[in-house]
C-alpha positions as CSV (number, residue, x, y, z in Angstrom):
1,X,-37.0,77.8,-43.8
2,X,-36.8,78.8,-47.5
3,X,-39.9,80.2,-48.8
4,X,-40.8,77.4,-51.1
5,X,-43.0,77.8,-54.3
6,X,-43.0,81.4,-55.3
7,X,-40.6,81.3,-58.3
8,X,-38.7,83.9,-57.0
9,X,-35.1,82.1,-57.1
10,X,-31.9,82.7,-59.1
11,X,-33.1,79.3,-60.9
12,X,-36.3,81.2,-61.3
13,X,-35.3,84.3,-63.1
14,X,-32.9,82.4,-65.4
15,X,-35.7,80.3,-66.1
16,X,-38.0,83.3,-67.2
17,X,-35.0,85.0,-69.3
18,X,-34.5,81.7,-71.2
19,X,-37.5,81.7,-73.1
20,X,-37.8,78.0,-73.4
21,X,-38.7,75.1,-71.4
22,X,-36.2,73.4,-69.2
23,X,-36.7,69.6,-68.9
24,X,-35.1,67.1,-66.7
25,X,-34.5,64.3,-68.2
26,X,-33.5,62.6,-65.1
27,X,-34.0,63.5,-61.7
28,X,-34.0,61.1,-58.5
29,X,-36.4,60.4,-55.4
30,X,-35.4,58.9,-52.6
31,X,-37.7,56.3,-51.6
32,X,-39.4,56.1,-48.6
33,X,-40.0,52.7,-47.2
34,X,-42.2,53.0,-44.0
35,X,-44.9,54.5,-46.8
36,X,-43.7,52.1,-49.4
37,X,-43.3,48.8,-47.8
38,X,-46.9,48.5,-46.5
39,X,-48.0,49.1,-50.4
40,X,-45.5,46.6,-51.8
41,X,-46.2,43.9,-49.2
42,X,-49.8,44.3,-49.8
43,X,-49.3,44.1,-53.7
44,X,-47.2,41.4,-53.9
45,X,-49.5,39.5,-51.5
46,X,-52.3,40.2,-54.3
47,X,-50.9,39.0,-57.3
48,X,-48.3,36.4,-55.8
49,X,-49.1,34.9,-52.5
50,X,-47.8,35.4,-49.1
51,X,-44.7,33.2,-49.9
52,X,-43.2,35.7,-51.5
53,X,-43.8,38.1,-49.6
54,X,-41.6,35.5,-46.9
55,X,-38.9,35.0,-49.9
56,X,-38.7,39.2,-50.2
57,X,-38.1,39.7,-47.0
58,X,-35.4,36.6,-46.5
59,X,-33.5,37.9,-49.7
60,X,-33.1,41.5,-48.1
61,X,-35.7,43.7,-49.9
62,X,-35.4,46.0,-52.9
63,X,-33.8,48.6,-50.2
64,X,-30.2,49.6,-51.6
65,X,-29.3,50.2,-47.4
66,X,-30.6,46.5,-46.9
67,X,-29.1,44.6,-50.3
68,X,-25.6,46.7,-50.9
69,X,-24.3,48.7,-47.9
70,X,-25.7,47.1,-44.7
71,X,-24.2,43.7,-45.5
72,X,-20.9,45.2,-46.7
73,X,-20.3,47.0,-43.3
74,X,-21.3,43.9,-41.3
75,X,-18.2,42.6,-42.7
76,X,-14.4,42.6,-40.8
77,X,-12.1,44.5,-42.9
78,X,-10.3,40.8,-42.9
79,X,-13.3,39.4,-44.6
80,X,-14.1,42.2,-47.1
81,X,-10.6,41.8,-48.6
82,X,-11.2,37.8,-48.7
83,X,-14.3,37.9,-50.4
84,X,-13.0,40.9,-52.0
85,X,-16.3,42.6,-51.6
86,X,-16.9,46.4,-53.4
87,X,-17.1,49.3,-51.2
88,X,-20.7,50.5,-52.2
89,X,-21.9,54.0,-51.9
90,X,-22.3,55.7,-48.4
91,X,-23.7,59.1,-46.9
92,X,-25.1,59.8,-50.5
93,X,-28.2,61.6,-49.9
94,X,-29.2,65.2,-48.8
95,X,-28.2,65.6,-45.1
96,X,-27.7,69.3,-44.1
97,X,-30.1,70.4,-46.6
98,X,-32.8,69.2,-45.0
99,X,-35.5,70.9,-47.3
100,X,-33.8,69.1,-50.3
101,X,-34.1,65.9,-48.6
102,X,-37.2,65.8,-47.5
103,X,-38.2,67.7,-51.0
104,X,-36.5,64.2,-52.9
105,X,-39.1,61.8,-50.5
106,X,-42.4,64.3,-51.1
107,X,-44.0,63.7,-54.4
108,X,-46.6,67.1,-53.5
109,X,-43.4,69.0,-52.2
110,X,-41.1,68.8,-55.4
111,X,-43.9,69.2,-57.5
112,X,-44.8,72.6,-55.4
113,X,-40.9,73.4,-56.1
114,X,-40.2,72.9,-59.3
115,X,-40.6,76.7,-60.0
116,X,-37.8,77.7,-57.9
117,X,-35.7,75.1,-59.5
118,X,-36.4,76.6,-62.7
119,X,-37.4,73.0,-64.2
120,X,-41.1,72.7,-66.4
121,X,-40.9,69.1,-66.3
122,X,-39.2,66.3,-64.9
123,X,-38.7,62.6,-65.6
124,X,-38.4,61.0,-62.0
125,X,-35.8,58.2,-61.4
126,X,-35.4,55.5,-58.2
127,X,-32.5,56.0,-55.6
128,X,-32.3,53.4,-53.1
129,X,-34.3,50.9,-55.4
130,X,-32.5,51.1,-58.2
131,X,-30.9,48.0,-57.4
132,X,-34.7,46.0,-58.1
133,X,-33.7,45.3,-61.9
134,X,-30.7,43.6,-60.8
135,X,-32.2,40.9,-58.1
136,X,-30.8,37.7,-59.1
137,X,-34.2,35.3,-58.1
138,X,-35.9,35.6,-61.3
139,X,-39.6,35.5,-59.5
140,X,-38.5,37.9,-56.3
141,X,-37.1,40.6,-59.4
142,X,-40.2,40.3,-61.5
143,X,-42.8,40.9,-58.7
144,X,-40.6,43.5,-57.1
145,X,-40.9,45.8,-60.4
146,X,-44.0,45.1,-60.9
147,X,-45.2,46.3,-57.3
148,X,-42.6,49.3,-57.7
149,X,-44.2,50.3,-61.1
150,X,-47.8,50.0,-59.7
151,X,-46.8,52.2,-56.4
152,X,-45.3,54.8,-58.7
153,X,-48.1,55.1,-60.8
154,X,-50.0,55.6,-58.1
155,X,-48.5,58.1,-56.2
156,X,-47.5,60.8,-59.5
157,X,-50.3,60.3,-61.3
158,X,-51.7,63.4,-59.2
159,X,-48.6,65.5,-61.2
160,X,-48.6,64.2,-64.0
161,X,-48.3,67.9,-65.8
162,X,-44.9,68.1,-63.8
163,X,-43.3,65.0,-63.2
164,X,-43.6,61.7,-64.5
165,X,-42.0,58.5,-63.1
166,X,-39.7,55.7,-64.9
167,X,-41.0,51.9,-65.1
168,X,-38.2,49.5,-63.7
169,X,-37.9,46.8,-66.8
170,X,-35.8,43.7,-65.7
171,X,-34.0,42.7,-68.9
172,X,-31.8,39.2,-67.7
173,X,-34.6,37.9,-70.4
174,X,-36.5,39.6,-73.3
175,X,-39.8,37.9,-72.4
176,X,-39.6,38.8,-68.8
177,X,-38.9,42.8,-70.3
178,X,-42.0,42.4,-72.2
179,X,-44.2,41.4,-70.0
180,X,-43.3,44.3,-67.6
181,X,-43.2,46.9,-70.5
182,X,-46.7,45.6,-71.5
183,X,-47.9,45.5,-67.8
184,X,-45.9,49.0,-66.8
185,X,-46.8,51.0,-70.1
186,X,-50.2,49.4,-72.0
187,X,-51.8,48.8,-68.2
188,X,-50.4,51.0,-65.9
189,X,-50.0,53.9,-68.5
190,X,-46.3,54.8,-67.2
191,X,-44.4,56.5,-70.2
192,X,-40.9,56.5,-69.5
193,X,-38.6,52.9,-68.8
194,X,-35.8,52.2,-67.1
195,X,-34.0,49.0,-68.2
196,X,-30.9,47.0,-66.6
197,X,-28.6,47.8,-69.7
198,X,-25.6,45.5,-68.3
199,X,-26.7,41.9,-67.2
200,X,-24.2,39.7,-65.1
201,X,-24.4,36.0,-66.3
202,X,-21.9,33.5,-64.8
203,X,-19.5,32.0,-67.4
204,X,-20.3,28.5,-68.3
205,X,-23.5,28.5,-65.8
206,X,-26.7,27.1,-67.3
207,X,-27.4,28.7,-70.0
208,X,-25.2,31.0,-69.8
209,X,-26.7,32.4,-66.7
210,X,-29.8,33.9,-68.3
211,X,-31.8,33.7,-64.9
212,X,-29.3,35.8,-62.9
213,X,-30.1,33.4,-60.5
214,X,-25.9,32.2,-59.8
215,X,-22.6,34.1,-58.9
216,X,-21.0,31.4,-60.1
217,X,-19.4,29.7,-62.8
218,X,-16.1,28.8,-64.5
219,X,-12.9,28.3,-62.5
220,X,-10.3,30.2,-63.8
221,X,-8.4,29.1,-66.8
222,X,-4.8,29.6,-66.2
223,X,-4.5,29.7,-70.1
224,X,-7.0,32.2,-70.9
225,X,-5.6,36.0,-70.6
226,X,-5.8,38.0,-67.5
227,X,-8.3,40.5,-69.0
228,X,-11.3,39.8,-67.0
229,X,-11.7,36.1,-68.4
230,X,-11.7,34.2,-65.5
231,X,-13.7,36.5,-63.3
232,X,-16.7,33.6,-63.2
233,X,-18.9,36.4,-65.1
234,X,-19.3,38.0,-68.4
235,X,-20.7,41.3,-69.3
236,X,-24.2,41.1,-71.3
237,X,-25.4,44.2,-72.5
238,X,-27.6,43.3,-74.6
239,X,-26.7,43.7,-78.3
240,X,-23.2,42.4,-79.6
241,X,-23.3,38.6,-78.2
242,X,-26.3,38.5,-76.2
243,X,-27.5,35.4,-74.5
244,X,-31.0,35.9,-76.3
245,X,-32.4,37.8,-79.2
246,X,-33.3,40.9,-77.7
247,X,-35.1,42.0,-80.9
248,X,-38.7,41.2,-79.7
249,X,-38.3,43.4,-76.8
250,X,-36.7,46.8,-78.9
251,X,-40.1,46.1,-81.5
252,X,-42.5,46.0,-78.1
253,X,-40.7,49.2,-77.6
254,X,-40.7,50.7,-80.4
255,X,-44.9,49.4,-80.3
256,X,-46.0,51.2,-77.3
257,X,-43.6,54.0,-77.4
258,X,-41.2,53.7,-75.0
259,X,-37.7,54.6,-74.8
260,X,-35.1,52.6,-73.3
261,X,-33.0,54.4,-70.7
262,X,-30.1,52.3,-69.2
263,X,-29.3,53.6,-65.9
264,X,-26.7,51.0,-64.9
265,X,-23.8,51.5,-62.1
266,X,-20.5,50.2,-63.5
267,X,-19.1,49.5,-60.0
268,X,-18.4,46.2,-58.8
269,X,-16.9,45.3,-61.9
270,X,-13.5,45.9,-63.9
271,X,-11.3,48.2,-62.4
272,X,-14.1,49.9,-60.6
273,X,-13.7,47.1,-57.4
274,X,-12.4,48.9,-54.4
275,X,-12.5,46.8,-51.2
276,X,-11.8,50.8,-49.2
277,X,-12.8,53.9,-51.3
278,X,-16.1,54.9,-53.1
279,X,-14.8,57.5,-54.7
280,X,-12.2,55.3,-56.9
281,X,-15.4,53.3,-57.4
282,X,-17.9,55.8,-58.5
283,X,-15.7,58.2,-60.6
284,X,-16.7,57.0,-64.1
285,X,-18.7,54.2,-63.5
286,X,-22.1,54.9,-65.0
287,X,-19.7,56.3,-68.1
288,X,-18.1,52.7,-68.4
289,X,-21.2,51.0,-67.9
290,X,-23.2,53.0,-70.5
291,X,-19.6,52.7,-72.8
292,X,-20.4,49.2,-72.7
293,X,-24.1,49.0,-73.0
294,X,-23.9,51.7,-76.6
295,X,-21.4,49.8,-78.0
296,X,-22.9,46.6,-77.5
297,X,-25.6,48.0,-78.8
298,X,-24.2,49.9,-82.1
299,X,-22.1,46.6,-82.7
300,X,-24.7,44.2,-82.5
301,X,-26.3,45.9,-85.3
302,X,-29.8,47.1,-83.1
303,X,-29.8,50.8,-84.7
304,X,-29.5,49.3,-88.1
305,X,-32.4,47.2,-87.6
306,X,-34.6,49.5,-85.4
307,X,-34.2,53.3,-86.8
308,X,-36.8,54.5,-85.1
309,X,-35.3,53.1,-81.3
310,X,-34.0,56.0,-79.3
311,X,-31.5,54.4,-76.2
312,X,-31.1,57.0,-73.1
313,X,-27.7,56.3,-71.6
314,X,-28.1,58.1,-67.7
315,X,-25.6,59.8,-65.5
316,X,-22.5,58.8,-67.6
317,X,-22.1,62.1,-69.4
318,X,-21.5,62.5,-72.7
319,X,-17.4,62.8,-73.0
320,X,-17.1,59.2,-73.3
321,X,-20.1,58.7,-75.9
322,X,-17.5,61.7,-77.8
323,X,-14.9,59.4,-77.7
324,X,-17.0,56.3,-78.9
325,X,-18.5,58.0,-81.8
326,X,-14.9,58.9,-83.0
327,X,-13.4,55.4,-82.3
328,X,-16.3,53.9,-84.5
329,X,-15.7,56.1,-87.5
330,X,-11.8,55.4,-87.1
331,X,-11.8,52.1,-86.1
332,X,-14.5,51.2,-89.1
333,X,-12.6,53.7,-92.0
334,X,-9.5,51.1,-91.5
335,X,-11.0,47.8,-90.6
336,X,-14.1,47.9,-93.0
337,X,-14.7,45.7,-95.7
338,X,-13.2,47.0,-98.1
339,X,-9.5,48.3,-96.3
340,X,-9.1,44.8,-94.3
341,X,-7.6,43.3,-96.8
342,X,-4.6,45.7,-96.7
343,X,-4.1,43.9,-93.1
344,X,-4.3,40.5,-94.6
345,X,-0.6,38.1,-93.9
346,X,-1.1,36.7,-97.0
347,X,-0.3,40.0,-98.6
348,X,3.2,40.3,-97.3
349,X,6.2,41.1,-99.5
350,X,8.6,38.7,-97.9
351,X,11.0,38.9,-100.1
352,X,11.0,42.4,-100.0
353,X,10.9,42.3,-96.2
354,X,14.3,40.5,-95.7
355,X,16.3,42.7,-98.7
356,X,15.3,45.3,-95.8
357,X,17.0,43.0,-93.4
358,X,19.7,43.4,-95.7
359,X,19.8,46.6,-96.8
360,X,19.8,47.8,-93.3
361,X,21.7,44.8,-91.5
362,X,23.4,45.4,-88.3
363,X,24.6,42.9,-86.0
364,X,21.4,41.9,-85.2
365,X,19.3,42.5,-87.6
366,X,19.8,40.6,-90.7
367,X,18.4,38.1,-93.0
368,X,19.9,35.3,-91.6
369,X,18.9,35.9,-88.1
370,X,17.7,32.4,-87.3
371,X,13.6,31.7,-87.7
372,X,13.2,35.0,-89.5
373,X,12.8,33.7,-93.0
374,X,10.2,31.1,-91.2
375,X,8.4,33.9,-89.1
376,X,7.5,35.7,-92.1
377,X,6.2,33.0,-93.6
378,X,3.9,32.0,-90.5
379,X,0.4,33.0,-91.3
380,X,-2.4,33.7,-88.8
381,X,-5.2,31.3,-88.6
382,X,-8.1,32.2,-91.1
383,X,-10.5,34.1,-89.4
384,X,-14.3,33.0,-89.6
385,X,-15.2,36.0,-90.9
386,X,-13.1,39.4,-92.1
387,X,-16.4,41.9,-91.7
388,X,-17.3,42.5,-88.5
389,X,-19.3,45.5,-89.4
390,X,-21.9,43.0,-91.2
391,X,-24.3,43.6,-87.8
392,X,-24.2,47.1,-88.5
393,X,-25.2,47.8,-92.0
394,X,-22.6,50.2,-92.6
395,X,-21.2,51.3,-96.3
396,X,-19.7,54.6,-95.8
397,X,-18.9,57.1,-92.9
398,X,-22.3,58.6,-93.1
399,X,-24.1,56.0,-92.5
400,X,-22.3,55.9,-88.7
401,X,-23.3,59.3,-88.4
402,X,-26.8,58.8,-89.0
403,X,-27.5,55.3,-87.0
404,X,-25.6,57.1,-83.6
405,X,-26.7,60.5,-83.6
406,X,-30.1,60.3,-83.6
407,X,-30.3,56.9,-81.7
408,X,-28.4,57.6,-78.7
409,X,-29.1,60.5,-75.8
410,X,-26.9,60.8,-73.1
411,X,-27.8,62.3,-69.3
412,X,-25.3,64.9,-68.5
413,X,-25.5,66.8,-64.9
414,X,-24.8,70.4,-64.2
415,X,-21.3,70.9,-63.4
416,X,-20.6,68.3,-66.6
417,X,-18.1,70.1,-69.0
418,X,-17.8,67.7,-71.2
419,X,-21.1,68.3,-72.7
420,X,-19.8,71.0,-74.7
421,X,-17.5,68.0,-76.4
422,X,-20.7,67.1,-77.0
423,X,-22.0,70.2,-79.4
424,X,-18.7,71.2,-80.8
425,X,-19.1,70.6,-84.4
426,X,-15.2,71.1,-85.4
427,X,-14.0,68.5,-82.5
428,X,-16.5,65.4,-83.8
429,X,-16.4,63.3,-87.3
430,X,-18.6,64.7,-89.6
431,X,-19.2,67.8,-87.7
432,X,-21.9,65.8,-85.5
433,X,-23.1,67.2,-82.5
434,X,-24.1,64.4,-79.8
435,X,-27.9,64.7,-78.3
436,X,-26.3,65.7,-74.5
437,X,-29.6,66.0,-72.5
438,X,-30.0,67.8,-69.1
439,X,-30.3,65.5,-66.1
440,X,-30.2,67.1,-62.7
441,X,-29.6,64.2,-60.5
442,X,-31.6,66.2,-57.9
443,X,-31.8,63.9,-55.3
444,X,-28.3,62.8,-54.9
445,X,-25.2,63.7,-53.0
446,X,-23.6,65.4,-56.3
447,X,-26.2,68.2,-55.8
448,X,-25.7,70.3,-52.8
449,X,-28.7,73.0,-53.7
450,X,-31.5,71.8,-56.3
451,X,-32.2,75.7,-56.5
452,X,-28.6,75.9,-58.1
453,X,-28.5,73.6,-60.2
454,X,-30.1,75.7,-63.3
455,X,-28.0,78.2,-62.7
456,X,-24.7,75.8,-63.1
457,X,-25.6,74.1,-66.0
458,X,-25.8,77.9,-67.7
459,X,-22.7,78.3,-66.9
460,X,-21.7,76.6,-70.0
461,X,-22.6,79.4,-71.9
462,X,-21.5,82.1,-69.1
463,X,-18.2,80.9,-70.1
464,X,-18.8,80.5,-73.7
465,X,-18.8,76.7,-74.1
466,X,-21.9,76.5,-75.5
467,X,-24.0,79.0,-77.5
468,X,-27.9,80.0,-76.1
469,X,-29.4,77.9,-79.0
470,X,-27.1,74.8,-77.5
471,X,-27.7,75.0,-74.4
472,X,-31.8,75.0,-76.0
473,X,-31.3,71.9,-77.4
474,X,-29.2,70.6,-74.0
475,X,-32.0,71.7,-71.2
476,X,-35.2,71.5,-73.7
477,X,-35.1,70.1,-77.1
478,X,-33.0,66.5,-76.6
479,X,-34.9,66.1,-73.7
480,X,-37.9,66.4,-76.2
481,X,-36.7,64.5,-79.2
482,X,-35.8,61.7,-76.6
483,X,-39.0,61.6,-75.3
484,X,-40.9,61.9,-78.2
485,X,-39.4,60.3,-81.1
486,X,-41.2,56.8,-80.6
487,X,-43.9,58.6,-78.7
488,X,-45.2,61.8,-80.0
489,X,-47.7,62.2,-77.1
490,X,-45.4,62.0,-74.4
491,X,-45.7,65.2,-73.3
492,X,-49.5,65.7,-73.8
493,X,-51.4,67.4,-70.9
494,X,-48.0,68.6,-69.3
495,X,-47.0,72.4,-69.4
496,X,-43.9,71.7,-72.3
497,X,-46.8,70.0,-74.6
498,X,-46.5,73.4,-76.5
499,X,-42.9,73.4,-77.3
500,X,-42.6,69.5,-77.6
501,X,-45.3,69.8,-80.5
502,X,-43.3,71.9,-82.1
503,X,-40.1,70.0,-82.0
504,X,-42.1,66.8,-82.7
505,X,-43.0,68.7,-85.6
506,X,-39.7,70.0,-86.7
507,X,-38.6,66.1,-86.5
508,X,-40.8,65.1,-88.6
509,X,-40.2,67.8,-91.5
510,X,-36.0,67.2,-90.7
511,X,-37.2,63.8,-91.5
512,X,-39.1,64.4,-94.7
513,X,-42.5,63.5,-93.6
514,X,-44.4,66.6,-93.4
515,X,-46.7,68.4,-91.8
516,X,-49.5,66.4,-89.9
């Protein structure tokens, strides 16, 4: 076995030439349930009863293996097809690399190795309980965190200098993500949140489906467009067209200092729903479901309202996010208040239009093709409102540029090349650079060696995508300013409090406050 703790890996070395930090902004553990279970039972037997303990066990657990995959394979390929049921994710945790494996269930273990992977500090995300935010009984989801929450505060509190785990926030409602942000963050004393940024609501269930407690709702309507309408579910993700008025919960936020990071598969929905193959499942889904959650987000106006909010969007990457940012500033410099009118029917020449006809007649095109002169004069129905930018708050350009940049980070992994999309200045509006933030995903099946993964990220600057002060703000100071900017202390007491002071500090005189 691999000497383990000595710092004296390729990870290692880089890590010492760097001259910085390294921070992971999101890293995984694989739970282990024959230690956890006893804790949860026990816990939610405490606070709730011993019925629901019963009701947790008869609704399959928290346990990914139990909830997703098990009942999945107990299906005949016959009845996976009729029920059309998602192929979920399988053999997706360290196998051969048995260190690593055992390294992702040992709290004491990664700490101990954390040198060799060249990481200072890392922010510690679920595996096979990620699914808890997404439990449809409203009670069974809402006790389940909350025992989750309490274990992991438990069990890192011993390293905290190191590592620090996320809180699980259930978000079907803003008052049940209050009440576990108060409980996980101003009792517990958890710093980092993980929130459900894409809730499935049935269409045309009770209202609207805000207890996630129904797979059902409307039949198909043959007249409504094949486009995902009649699906029996929307997409809520939480800003543009919400169910509720998620504003309480981004001030409670914003309150105690937490950051939101969405950490939301997009499989099992869209084109992402596979009956045979995980791969044509995974490939892009937690890009299309953090697409979904920013834009919903950025739309709905939350930036505007809440400056000082700063989303995490996890394990997408950032190429997308490139993509978005552009799409807003194009999409907005031709549809804004002040151009739509240029688009508005009653504006057209039609009397111009048809000398064209004429002009330019051909057999069959010509003024007195039959309905033309009536088509033209056929005007779209008046639209409730011609500024659908209003949510936003946005006068010019810049004003884009400074509600996204600073309010959205985005988890890239290693072998990600589309973070240097990210920090190239000459390919994004306004020469922005996007706040791409280092996320190993340590943990997971996309990581073969957590001693290598240092050394691939660098790679980007190996072969000149990035620049060494780049790939600083990439592994070390987004990380920071993600952390930190509604919660200045994040990092006290850990071995990056040093550097995060400084950026902290270099935020605040970017921002014209000043020196403390």
């Amino acid at each position: 076995m691999k000497t383990i703790g000595r710092g004296d890996t390729e990870a290692a070395r880089l890590r010492a030439r760097l001259g910085h930090p390294v921070i992971d902004a999101d890293g995984h553990v694989i739970e282990t349930p024959p230690v956890f279970m006893p804790f949860f039972e026990d816990y939610v037997r405490d606070i709730a009863g011993g019925d629901m303990v019963k009701r947790f066990r008869a609704v399959g657990g928290m346990d990914f293996d139990d909830m997703v995959l098990r009942p999945w394979s107990a299906l005949s390929w016959e009845d996976r097809r009729r029920v059309w049921a998602t192929r979920p994710s399988w053999w997706s945790l360290p196998a051969a690399n048995s260190l690593d494996r055992a390294t992702s269930h040992i709290p004491k273990l990664m700490y101990e190795r954390l040198d060799d992977f060249g990481i200072d500090f890392a922010v510690l995300y679920g595996s096979r309980t990620l699914t808890t935010t997404a439990i449809r009984d409203a009670e069974i989801r809402q006790v389940a965190c909350r025992a989750l929450n309490a274990f992991n505060a438990e069990v890192y509190a011993p390293y905290a200098d190191r590592m620090t785990p996320a809180a699980q926030i259930p978000t079907h409602t803003p008052q049940e993500a209050i009440a576990e942000l108060e409980h996980a963050v101003g009792r517990l004393g958890l710093k980092a949140i993980m929130i459900n940024g894409v809730v499935h609501r049935p269409i045309g269930g009770a209202n609207g489906g805000a207890a996630g407690g129904s797979q059902g709702g409307a039949a198909h309507d043959p007249k409504l467009p094949n486009w995902g309408s009649g699906s029996g579910e929307r997409l809520d993700a939480l800003g543009l067209d919400a169910e509720y008025d998620y504003d309480p919960f981004w001030r409670r936020c914003i309150e105690l200092g937490a950051a939101p990071a969405s950490h939301t598969p997009g499989m099992g929905w869209g084109s992402r729903r596979s009956v045979s193959n995980y791969m044509a499942n995974h490939i892009g889904s937690f890009a299309a479901s953090a697409e979904a959650f920013c834009r919903s987000i950025f739309m709905g106006g939350v930036p505007h309202r809440f400056p000082e909010l700063a989303f995490g969007l996890l394990e997408g990457g950032v190429g997308w996010a490139c993509i978005l940012f552009a799409d807003i500033v194009s999409h907005w410099q031709k549809r804004n208040r002040k151009t739509i009118g240029h688009l508005d029917p009653k504006r057209l020449d039609r009397a111009l239009v048809l000398s064209l006809f004429e002009r330019y007649r051909d057999a069959r095109f010509h003024p007195g093709v039959p309905g033309l002169v009536e088509s033209l004069a056929s005007l779209e129905p008046e639209p409730p409102f011609t500024d659908e930018w209003v949510q936003c708050g946005i006068d010019r350009e810049e004003d884009i540029v400074r509600q996204f940049i600073p309010a959205f980070y985005f988890g890239c992994e290693a072998d990600d090349p589309t973070v240097a999309w990210a920090f190239s200045a000459k390919s994004n509006p306004h020469g922005a650079k996007l706040r791409a933030m280092f996320s190993s995903d340590m943990g997971h099946w996309d990581v073969p060696d957590m001693e290598g993964i240092l050394s691939e990220a660098f790679e980007l600057v190996e072969h000149d995508h990035l620049d060494e002060g780049d790939f600083r703000d990439f592994v070390c100071t987004n990380p920071i300013r993600f952390y930190t900017r509604m919660n200045p202390r994040f990092f006290e007491g850990t071995r990056v409090e040093a550097e995060a002071r400084q950026v902290v500090e270099a935020e605040r005189k970017a921002a014209g406050a000043g020196p403390t």
